[in-house]
C-alpha positions in Angstrom: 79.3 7.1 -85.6 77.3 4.6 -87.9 76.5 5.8 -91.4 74.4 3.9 -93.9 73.4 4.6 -97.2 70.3 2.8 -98.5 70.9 -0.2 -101.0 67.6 -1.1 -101.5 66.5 -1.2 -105.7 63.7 0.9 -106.1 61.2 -0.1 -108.6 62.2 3.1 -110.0 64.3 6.1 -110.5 64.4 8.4 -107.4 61.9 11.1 -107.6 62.5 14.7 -106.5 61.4 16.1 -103.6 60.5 13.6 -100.6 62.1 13.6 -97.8 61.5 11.7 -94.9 63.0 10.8 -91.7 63.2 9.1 -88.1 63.5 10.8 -85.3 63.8 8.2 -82.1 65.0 9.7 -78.4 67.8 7.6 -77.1 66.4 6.9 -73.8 66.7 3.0 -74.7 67.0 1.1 -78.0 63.8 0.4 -80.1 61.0 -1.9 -79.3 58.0 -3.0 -81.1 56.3 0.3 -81.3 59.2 2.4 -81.9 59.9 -0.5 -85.4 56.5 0.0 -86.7 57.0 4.1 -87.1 60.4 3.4 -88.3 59.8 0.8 -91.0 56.5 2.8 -91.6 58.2 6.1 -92.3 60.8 3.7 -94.0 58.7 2.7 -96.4 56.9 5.5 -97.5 60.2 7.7 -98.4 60.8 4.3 -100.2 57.6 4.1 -102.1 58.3 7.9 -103.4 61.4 7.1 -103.9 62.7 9.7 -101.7 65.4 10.2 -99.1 64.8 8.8 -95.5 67.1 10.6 -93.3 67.9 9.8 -88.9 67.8 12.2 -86.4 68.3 11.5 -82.8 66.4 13.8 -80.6 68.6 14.0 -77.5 67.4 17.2 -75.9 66.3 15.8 -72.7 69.5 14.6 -71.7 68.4 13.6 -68.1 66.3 11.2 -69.9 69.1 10.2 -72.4 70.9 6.6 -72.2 74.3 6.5 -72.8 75.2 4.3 -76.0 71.5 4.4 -77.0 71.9 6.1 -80.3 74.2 3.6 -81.6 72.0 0.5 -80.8 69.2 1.9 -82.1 71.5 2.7 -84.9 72.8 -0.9 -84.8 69.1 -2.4 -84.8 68.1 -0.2 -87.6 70.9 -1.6 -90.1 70.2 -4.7 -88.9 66.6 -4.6 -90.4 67.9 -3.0 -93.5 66.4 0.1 -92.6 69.4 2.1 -94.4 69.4 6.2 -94.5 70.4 8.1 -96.9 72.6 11.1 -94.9 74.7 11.7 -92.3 72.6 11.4 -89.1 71.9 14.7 -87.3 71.8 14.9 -83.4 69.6 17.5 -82.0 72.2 18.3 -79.0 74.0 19.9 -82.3 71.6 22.5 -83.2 71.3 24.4 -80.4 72.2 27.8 -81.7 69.4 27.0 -84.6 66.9 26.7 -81.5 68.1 29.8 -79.7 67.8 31.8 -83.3 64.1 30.4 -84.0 63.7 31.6 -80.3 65.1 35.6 -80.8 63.3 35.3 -84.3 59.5 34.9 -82.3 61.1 37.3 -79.1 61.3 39.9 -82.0 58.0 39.2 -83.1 56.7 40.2 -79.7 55.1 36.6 -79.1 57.2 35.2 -76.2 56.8 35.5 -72.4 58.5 34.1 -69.2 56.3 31.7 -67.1 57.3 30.6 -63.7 53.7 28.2 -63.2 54.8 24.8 -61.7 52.7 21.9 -63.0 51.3 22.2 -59.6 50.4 25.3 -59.8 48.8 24.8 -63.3 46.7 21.6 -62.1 45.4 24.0 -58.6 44.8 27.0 -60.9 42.8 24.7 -62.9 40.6 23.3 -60.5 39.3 26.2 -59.0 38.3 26.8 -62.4 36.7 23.9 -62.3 38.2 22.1 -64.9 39.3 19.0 -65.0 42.3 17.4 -67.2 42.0 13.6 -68.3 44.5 11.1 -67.3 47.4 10.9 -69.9 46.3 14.4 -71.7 47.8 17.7 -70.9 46.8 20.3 -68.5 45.5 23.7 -71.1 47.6 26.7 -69.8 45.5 29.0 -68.1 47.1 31.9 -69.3 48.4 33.0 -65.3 51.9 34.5 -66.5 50.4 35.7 -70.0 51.2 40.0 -69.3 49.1 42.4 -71.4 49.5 42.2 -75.1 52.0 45.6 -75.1 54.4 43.6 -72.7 55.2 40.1 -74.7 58.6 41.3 -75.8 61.5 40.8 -73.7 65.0 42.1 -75.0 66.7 40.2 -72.2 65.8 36.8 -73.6 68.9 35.6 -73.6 69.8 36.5 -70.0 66.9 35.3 -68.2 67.1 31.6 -67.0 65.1 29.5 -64.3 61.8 30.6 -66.1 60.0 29.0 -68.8 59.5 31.1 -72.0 55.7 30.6 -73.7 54.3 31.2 -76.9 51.3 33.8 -76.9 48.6 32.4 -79.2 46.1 34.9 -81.3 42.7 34.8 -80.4 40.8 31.8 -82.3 43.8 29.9 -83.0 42.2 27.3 -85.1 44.4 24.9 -87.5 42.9 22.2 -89.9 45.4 19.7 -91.8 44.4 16.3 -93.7 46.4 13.7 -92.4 47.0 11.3 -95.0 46.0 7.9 -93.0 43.1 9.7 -90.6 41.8 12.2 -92.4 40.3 16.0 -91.5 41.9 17.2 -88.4 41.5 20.1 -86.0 42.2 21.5 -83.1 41.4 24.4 -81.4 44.7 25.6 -80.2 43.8 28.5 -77.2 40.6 25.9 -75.6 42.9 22.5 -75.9 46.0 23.7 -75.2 46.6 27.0 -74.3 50.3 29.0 -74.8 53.0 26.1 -75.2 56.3 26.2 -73.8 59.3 26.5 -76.1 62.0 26.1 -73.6 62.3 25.0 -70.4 63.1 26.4 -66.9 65.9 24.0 -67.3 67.1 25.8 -70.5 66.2 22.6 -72.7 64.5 23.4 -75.5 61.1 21.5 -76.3 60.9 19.2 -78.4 57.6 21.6 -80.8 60.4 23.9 -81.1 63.1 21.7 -81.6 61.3 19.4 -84.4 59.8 22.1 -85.9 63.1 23.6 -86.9 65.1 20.4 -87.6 62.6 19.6 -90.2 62.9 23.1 -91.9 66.7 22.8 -92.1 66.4 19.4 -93.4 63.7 20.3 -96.4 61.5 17.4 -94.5 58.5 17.4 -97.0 56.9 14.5 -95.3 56.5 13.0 -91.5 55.6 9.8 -90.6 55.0 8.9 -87.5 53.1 7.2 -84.6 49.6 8.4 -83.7 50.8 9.9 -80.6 52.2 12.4 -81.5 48.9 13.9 -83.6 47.8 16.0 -80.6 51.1 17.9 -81.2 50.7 18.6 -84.9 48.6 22.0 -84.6 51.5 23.2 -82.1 54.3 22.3 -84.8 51.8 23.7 -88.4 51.4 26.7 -86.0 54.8 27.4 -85.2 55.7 26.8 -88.8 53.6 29.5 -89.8 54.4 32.2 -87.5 58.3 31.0 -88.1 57.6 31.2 -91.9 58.6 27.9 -92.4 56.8 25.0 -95.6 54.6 22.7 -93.4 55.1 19.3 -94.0 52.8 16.4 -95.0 51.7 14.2 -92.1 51.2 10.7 -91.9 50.3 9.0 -88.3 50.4 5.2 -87.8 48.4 3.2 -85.9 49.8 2.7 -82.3 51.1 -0.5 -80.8 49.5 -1.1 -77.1 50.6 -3.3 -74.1 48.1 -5.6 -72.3 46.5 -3.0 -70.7 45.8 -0.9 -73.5 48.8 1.5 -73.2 51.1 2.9 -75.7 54.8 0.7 -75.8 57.4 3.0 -75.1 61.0 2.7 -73.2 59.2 4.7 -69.8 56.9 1.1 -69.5 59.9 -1.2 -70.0 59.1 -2.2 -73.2 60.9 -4.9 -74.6 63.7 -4.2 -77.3 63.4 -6.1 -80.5 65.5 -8.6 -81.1 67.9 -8.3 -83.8 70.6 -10.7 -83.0 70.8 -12.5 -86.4 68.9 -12.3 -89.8 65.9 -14.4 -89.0 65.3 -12.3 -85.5 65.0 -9.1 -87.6 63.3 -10.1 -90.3 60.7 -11.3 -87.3 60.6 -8.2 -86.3 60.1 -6.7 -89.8 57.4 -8.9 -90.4 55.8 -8.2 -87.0 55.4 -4.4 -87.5 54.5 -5.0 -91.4 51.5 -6.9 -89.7 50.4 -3.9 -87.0 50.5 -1.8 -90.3 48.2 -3.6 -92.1 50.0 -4.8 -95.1 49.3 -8.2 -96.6 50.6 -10.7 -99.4 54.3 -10.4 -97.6 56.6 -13.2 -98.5 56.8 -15.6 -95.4 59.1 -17.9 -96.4 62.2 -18.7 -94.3 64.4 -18.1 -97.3 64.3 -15.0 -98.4 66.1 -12.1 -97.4 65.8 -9.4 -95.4 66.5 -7.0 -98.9 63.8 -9.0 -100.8 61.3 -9.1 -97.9 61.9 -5.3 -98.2 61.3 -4.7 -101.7 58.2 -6.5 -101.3 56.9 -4.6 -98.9 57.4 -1.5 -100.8 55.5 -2.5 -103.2 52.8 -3.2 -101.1 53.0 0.1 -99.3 49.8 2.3 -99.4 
């Protein structure tokens, strides 16, 4: 297991309170896309002189790469991307999960489903609605029981069914996100109730990062803009799970030739990190898709330097 503690000189003493952190799957080490949330959420703990902590989120373990979580590891030192605990696996925490789970059963606000996406997509149809490509099919609600009925005290027996969360009526949640602004969402028109664990027994990962941040303190997340159709799910569960909602921050995506998000599913390429110069290439690559300017870009300077200066010129 790699540990790092960060070395970086801030331009002043640490302040209390922020806490930040990564949290890549290790289905494949990182590439372009995955470096620009990592250096972005990097920075910002830096420039509140705050902790930056790394979690890998290996839930899915179908989709989980042997030896990926020490190269991404590996890459991330490389680049001088230093944290400042003990990394935290989520494959660890499942007891936290199940607990979070009885905690909502209790509150009466879980159900088993047994709707195949299939069965979603037909139901769906006849309703005459139609789901965009790349978005997610809104739950129609066909294994929602009556209101007296969402409580089930053999939760932890049941398996092969997928356990939802039952939204109130006019489940509306509004957040400020500090890069895009006013946001909203409409929680029972645009998605619908959300699974929190699988038919597989995996938990989700809107359960899963919702409570890893709460054991963690995380005050602030920073993180690609993909991932902001799932923030009204997560401030949502926080509330019902009593739990301090977080601070969000979503970064601008990086997109192939076609106009589609990087990731490891579209065999994106890993960064290269082989030596120095590769990885502060890579550095100043992402620096550029976040928009900061007045770098250094001379060949001499170090990757520790090239770091400080982008601190400073963080938001």
């Amino acid at each position: 297991m790699i540990l790092a503690v960060s070395t970086l000189k801030n331009p002043s003493s640490p302040a209390d309170g922020y806490r930040g952190r990564f949290a890549p799957s290790p289905t494949g080490p990182l590439h372009a896309g995955s470096m620009v949330a990592a250096l972005g959420s990097w920075l910002d703990a830096r420039k509140n002189r705050g902790k930056w902590l790394l979690r890998i989120e290996d839930l899915d373990t179908p989709r989980c790469v042997p030896g990926a979580d020490q190269q991404i590891q590996a890459q991330l030192l490389a680049c001088g991307l230093t944290w400042d605990e003990e990394l935290t696996y989520q494959s660890q925490r499942q007891s936290h999960y199940q607990e979070a789970l009885k905690r909502l059963n209790a509150l009466k606000l879980l159900y088993p489903c047994t709707c195949s996406r299939q069965a979603i997509a037909n139901t769906l149809a006849n309703l005459g609605i139609e789901t965009p490509r790349n978005q997610e099919m809104v739950y129609p609600g066909t294994c929602r029981p009556n209101p007296q009925n969402i409580h089930s005290p053999e939760l932890l027996k049941t398996s092969k069914v997928a356990w939802r969360l039952a939204l109130p009526p006019n489940c509306h949640i509004e957040f400020e996100d500090l890069a895009l602004g006013h946001q909203d969402q409409n929680l029972n028109t645009e998605v619908g109730d959300f699974v929190l664990r699988r038919n597989d027994s995996i938990f989700t990962y809107q359960l899963a990062v919702v409570v890893d941040d709460a054991l963690e303190g995380i005050t602030h997340i920073v993180r690609g803009a993909d991932l902001l159709s799932n923030t009204a799910r997560q401030i949502h569960l926080q509330k019902v799970l009593d739990y301090e909602t977080p601070q969000y921050l979503h970064l601008p995506l990086v997109l192939d030739e076609h106009g589609e998000k990087l990731s490891k599913q579209t065999l994106a390429t890993q960064i290269n990190t082989q030596d120095e110069k590769h990885s502060l290439a890579e550095l100043r690559k992402a620096a550029q898709h976040l928009g900061l300017k007045h770098l250094p870009d001379g060949e001499s300077i170090t990757i520790a330097e090239w770091l400080l200066a982008a601190t400073r010129a963080w938001r």
